[in-house]
N, C-alpha and C positions, 0 to 999 in steps of 0.2 A: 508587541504592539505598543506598550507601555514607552517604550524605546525608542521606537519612530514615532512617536505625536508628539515625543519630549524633543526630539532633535530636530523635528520639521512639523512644527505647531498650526503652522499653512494648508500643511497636506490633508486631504480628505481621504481617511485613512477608515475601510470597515471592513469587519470579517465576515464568512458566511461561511456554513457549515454544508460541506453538500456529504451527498452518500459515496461510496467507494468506487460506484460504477460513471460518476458523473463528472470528473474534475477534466475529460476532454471535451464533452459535449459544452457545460460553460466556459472553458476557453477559447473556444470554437467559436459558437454565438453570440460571445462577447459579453456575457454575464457575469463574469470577475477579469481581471487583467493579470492575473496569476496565481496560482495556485503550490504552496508548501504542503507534499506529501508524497507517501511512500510509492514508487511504482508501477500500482498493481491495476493500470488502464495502458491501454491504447495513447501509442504519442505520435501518429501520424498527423505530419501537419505542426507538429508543435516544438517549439525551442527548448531543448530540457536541458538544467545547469545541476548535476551532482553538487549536494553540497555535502552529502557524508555518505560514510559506507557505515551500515551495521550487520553485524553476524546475524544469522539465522538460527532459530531453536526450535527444537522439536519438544514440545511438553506432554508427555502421554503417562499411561498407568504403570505404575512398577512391575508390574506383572504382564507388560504388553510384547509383544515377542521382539518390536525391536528395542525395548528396555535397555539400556548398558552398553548399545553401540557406539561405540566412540564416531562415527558419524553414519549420516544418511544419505540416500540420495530422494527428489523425490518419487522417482521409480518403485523406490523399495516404500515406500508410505501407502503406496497403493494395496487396495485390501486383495488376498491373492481369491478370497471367494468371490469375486467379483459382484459384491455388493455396493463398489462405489459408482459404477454406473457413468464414468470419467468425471465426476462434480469434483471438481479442485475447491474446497473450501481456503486452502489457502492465498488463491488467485482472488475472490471476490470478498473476502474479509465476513464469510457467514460461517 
């Protein structure tokens, strides 16, 4: 941000922090004019420009049974005693 009020001093330039589940709803209704982040909403309706790709990480206990798999899916993250009830923690960032 630092960067842009330095190169275009003119611009009215302001941030706003919404929650995980909200960056279509104010783009929608026209409560920010864009939004920079990761894409874990709804982009119906919306222009989205990749500007980077990051790898994915699973962080769990050493002792957790997919401990030491050189990868995952998320299929396999799913608990098999079906205590997760389909809540994807990693879709709404809880």
């Amino acid at each position: 941000m630092r960067e842009l009020r330095h190169r275009h001093p003119g611009a009215d330039v302001r941030t706003l922090a919404l929650a995980c589940d909200e960056p279509s709803a104010a783009l929608l209704d026209q409560r920010v004019d864009a939004v920079v982040a990761r894409l874990l909403f709804p982009v119906g309706g919306l222009c989205v420009t990749p500007l980077y790709e990051e790898a994915r990480v699973l962080v769990i206990p050493r002792g957790h049974r997919l401990a030491g798999k050189e990868s995952v899916t998320f299929d396999r993250c799913r608990r098999r005693d079906g205590e997760n009830s389909g809540r994807r923690p990693w879709a709404t960032g809880r």
